[in-house]
PyMOL Python script that loads the backbone (N, CA, C, O; Angstrom):
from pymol import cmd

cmd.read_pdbstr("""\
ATOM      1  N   UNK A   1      15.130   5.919   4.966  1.00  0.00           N
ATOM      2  CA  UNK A   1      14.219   5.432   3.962  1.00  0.00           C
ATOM      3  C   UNK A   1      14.693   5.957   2.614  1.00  0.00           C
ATOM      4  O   UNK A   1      15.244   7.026   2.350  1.00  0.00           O
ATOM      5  N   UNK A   2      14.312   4.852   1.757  1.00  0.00           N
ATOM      6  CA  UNK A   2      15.350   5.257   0.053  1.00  0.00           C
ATOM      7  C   UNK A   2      14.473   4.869  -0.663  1.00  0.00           C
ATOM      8  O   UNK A   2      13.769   4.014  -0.127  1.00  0.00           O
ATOM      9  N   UNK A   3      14.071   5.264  -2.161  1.00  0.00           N
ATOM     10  CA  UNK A   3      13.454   4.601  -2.752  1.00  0.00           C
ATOM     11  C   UNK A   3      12.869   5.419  -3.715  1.00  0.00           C
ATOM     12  O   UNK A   3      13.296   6.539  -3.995  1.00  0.00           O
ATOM     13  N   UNK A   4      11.891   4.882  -4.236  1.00  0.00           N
ATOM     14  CA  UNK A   4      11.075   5.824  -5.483  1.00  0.00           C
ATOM     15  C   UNK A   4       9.158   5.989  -5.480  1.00  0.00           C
ATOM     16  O   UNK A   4       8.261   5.145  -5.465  1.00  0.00           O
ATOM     17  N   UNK A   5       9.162   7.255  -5.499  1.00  0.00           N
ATOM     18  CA  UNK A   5       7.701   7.549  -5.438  1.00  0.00           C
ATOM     19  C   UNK A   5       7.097   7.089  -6.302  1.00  0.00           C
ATOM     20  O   UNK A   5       7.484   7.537  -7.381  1.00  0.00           O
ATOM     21  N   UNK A   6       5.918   6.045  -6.427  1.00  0.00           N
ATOM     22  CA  UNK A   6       5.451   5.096  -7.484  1.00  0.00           C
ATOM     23  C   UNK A   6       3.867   6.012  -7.839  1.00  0.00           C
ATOM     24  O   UNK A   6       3.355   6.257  -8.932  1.00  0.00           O
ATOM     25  N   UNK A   7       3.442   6.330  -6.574  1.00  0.00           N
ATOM     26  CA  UNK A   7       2.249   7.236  -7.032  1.00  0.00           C
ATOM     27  C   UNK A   7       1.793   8.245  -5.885  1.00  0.00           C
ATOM     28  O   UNK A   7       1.552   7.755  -4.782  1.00  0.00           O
ATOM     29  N   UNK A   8       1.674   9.457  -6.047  1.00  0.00           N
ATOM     30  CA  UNK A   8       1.292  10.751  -4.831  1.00  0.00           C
ATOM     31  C   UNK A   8       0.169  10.844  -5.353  1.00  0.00           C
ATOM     32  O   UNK A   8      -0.204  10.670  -6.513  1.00  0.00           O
ATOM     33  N   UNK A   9      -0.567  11.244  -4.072  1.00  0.00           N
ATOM     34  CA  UNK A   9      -1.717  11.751  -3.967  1.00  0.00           C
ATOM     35  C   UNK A   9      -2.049  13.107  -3.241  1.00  0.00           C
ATOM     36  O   UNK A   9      -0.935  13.547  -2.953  1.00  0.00           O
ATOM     37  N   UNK A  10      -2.768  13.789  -2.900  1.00  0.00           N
ATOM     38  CA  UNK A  10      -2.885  14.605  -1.655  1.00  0.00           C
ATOM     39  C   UNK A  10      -4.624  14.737  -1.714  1.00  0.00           C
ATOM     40  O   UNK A  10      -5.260  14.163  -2.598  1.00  0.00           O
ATOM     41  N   UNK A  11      -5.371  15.677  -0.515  1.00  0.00           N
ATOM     42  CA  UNK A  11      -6.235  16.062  -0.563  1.00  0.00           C
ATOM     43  C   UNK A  11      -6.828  16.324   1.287  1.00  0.00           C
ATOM     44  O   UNK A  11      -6.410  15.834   2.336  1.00  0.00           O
ATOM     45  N   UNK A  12      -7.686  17.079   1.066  1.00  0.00           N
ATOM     46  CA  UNK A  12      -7.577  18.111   2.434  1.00  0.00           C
ATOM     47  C   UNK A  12      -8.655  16.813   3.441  1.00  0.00           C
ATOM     48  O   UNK A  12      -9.657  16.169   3.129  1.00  0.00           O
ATOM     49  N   UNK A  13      -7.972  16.877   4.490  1.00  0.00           N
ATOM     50  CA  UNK A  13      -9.126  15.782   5.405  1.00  0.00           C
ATOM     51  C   UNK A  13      -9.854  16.487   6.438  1.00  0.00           C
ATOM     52  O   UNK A  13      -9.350  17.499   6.925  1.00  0.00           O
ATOM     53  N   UNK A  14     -10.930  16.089   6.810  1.00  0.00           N
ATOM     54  CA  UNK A  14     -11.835  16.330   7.870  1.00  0.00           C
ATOM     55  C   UNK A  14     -11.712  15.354   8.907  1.00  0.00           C
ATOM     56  O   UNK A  14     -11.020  14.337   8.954  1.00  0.00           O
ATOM     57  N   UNK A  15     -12.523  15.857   9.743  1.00  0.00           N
ATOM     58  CA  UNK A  15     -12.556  15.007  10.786  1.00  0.00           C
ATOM     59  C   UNK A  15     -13.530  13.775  10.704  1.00  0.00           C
ATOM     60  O   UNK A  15     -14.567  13.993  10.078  1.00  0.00           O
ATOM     61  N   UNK A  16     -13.320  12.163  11.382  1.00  0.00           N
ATOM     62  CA  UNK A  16     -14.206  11.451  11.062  1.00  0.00           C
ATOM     63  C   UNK A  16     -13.711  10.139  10.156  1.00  0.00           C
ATOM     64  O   UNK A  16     -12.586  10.216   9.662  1.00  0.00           O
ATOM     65  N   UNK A  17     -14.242   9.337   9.998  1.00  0.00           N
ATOM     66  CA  UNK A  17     -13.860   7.944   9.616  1.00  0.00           C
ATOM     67  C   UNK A  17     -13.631   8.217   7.772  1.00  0.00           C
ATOM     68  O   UNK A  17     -14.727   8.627   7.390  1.00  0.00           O
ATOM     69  N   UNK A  18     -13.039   8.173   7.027  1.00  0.00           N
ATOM     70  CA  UNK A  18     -12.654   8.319   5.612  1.00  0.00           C
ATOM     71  C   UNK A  18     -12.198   7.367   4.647  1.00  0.00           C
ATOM     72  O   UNK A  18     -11.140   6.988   5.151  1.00  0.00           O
ATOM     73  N   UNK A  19     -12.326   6.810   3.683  1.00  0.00           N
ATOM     74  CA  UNK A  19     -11.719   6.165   2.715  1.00  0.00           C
ATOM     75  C   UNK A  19     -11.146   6.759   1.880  1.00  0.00           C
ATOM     76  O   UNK A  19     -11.729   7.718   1.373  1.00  0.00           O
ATOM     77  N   UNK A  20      -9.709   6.386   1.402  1.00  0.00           N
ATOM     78  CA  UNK A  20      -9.261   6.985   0.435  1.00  0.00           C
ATOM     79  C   UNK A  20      -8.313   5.853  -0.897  1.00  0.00           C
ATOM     80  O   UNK A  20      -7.093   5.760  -0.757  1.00  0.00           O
ATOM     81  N   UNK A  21      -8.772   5.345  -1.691  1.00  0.00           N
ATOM     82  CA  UNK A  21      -7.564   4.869  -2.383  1.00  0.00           C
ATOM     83  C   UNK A  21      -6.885   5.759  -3.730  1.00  0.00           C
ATOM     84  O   UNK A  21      -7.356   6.781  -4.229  1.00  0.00           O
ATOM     85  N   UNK A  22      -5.922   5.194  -4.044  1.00  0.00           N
ATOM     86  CA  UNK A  22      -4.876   5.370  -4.697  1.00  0.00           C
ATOM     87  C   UNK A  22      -4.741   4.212  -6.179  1.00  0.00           C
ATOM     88  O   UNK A  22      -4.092   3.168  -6.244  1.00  0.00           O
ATOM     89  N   UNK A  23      -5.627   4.882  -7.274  1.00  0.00           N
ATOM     90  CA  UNK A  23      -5.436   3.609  -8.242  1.00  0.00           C
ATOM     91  C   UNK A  23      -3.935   3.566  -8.850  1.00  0.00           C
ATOM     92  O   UNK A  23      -3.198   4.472  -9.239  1.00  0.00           O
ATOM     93  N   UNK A  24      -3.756   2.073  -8.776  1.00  0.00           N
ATOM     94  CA  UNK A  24      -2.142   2.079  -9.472  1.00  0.00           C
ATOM     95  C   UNK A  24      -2.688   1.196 -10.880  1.00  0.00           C
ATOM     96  O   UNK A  24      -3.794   0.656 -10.875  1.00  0.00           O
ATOM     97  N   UNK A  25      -1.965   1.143 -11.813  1.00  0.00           N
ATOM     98  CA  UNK A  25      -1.427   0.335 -12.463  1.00  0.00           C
ATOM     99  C   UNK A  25      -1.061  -1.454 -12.023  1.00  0.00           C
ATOM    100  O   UNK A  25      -0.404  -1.811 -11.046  1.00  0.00           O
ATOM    101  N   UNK A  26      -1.670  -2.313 -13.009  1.00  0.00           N
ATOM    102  CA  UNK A  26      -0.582  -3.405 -12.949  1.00  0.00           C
ATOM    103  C   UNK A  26       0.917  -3.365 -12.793  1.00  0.00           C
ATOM    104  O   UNK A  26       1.444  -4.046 -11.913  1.00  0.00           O
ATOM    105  N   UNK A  27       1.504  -2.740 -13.455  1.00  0.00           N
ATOM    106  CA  UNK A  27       3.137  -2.639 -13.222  1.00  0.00           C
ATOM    107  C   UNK A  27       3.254  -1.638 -11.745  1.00  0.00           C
ATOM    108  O   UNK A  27       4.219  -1.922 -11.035  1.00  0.00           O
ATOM    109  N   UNK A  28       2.574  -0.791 -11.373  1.00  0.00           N
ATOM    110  CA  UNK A  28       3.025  -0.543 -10.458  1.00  0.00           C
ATOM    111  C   UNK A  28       2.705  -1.216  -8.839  1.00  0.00           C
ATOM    112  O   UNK A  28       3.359  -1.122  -7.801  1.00  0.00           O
ATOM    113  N   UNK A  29       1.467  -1.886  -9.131  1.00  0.00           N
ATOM    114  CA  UNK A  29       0.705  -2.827  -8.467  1.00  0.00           C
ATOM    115  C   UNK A  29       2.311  -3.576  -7.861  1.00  0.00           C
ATOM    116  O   UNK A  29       2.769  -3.420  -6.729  1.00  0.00           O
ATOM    117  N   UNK A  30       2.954  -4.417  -9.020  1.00  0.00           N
ATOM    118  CA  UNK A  30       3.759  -5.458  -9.064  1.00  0.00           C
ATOM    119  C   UNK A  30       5.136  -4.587  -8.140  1.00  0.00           C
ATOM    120  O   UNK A  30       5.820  -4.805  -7.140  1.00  0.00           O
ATOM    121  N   UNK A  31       5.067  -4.040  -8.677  1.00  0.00           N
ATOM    122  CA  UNK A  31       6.579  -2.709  -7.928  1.00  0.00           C
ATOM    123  C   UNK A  31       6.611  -2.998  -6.496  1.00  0.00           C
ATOM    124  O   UNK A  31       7.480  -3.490  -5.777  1.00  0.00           O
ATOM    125  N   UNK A  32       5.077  -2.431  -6.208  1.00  0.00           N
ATOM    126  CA  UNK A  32       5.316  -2.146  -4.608  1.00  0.00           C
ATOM    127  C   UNK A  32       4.881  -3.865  -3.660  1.00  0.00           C
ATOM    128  O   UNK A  32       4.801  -3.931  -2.434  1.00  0.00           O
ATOM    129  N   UNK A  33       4.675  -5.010  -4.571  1.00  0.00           N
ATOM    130  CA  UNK A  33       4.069  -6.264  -3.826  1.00  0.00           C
ATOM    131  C   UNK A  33       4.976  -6.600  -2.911  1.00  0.00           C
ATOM    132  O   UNK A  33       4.757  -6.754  -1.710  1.00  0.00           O
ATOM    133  N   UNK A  34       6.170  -6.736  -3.561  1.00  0.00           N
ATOM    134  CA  UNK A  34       7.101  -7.649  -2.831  1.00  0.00           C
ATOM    135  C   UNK A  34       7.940  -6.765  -1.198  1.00  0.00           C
ATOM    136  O   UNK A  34       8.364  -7.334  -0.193  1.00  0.00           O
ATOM    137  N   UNK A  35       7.925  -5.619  -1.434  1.00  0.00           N
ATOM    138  CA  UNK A  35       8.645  -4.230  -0.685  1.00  0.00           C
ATOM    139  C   UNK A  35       8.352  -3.249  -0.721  1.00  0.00           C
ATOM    140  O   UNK A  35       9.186  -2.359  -0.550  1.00  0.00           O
ATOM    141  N   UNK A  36       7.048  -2.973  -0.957  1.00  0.00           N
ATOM    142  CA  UNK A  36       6.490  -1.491  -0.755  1.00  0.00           C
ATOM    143  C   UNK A  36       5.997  -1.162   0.529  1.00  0.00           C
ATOM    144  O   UNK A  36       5.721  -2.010   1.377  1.00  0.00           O
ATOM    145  N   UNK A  37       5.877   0.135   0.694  1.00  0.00           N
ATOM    146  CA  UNK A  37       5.868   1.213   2.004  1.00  0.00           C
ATOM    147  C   UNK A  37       4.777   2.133   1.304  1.00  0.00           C
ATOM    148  O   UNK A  37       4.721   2.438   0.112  1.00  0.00           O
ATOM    149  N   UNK A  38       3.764   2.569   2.529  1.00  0.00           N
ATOM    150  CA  UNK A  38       2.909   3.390   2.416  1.00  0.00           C
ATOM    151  C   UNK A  38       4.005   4.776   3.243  1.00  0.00           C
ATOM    152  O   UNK A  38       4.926   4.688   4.055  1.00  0.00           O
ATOM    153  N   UNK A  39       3.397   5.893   2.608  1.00  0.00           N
ATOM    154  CA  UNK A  39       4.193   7.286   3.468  1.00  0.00           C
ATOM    155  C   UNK A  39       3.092   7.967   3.396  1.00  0.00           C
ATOM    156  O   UNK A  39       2.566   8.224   2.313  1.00  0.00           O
ATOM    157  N   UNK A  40       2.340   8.550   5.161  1.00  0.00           N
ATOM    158  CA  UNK A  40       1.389   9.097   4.734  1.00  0.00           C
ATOM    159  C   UNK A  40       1.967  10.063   5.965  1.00  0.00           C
ATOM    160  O   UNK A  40       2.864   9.649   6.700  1.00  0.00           O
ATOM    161  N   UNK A  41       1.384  11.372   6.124  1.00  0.00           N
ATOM    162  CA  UNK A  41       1.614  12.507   6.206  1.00  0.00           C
ATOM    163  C   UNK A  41       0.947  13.803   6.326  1.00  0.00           C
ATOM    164  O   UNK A  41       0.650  14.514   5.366  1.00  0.00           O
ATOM    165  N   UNK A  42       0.735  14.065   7.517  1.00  0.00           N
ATOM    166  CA  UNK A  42       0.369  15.210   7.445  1.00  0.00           C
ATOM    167  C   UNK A  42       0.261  16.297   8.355  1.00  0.00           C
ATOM    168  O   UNK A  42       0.625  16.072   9.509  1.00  0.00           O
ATOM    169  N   UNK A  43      -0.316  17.832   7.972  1.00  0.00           N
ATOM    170  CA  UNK A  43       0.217  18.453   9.687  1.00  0.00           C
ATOM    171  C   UNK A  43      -0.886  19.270  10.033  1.00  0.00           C
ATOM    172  O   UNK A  43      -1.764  19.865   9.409  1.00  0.00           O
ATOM    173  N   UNK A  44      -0.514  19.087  11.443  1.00  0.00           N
ATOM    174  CA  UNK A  44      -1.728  19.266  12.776  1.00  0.00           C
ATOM    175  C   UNK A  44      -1.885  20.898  12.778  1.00  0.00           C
ATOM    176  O   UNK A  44      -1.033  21.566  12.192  1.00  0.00           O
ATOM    177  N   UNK A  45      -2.782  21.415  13.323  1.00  0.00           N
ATOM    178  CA  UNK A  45      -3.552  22.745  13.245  1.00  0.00           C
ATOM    179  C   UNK A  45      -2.117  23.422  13.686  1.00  0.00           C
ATOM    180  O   UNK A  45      -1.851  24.456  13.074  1.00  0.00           O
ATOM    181  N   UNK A  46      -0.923  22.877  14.901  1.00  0.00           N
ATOM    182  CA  UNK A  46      -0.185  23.920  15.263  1.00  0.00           C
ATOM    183  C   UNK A  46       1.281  23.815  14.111  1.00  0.00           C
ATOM    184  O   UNK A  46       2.386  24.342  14.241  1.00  0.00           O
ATOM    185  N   UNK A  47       0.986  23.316  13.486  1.00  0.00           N
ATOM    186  CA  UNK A  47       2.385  23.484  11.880  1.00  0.00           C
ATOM    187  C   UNK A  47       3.106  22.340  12.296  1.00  0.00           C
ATOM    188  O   UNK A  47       4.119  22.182  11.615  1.00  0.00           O
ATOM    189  N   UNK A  48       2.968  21.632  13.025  1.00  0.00           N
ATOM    190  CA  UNK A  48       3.561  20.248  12.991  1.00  0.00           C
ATOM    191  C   UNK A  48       3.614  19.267  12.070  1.00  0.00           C
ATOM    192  O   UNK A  48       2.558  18.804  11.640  1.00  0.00           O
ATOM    193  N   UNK A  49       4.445  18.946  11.767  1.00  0.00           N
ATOM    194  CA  UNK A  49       4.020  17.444  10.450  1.00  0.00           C
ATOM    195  C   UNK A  49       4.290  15.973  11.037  1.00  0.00           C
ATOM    196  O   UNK A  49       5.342  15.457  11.416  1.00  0.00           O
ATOM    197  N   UNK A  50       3.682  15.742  11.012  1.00  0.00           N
ATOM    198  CA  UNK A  50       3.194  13.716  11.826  1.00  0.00           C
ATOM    199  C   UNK A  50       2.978  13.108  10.224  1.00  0.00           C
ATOM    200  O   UNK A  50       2.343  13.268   9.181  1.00  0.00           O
ATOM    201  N   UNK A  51       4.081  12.242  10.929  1.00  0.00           N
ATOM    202  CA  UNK A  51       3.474  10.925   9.535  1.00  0.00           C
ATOM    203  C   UNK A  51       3.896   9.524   9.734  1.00  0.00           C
ATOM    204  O   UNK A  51       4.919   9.343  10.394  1.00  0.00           O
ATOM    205  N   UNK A  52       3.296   8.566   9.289  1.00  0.00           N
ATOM    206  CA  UNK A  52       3.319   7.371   9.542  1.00  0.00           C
ATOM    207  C   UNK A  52       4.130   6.513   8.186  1.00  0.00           C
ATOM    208  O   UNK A  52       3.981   6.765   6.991  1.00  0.00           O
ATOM    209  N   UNK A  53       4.941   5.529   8.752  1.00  0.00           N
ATOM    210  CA  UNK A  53       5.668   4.799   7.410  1.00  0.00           C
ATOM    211  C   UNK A  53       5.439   3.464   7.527  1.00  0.00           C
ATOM    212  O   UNK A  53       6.343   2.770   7.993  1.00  0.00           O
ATOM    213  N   UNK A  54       4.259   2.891   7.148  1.00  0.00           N
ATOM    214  CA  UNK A  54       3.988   1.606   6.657  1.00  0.00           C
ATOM    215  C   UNK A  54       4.047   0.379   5.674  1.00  0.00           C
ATOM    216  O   UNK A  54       3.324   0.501   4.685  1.00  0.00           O
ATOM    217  N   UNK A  55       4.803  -0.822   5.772  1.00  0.00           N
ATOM    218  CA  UNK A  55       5.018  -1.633   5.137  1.00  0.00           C
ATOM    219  C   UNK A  55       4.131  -2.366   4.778  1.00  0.00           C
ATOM    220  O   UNK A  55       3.494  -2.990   5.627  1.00  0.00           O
ATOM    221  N   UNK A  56       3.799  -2.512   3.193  1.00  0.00           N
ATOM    222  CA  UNK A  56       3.077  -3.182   2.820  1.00  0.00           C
ATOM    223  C   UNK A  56       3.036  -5.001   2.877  1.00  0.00           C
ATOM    224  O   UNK A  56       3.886  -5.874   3.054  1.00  0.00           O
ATOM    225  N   UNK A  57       1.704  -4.981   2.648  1.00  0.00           N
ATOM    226  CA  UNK A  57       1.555  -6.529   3.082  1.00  0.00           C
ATOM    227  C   UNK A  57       1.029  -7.170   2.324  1.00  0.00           C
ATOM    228  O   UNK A  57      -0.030  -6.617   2.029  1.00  0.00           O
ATOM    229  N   UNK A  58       1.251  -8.707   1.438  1.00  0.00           N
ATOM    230  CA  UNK A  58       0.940  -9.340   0.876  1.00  0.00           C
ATOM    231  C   UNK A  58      -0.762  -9.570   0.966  1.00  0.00           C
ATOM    232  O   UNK A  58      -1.033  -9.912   2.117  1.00  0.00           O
ATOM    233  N   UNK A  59      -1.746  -9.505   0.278  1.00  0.00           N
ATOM    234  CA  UNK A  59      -2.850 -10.294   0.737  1.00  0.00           C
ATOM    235  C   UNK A  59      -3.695 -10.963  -0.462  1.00  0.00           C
ATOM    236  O   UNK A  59      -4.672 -11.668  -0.210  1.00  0.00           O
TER     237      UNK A  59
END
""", "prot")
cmd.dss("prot")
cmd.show_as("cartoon", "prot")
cmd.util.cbc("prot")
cmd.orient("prot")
């Protein structure tokens, strides 16, 4: 995976159903439409790091 970080976030999660967005910009909106990837990330009580790499989708 190659590319450029358009916007980071972080913040500590609990357990349980959550919403979280990420406001972008119009220009960056446009960046990630055509080929953007979500990278989300994070690690489990025993120091493990799990993360998921998702392709974004037109809608």
């Amino acid at each position: 995976m190659s590319g450029h970080v358009v916007k980071q976030s972080s913040r500590e999660l609990v357990r349980g159903v959550q919403r979280w967005s990420v406001p972008l910009t119009a220009a960056e909106q446009t960046r990630l439409r055509d080929n953007g990837r979500l990278l989300l990330s994070y690690e489990t009580p025993q120091d493990e790091v799990q993360a998921f790499d998702v392709k974004l989708e037109k809608r």
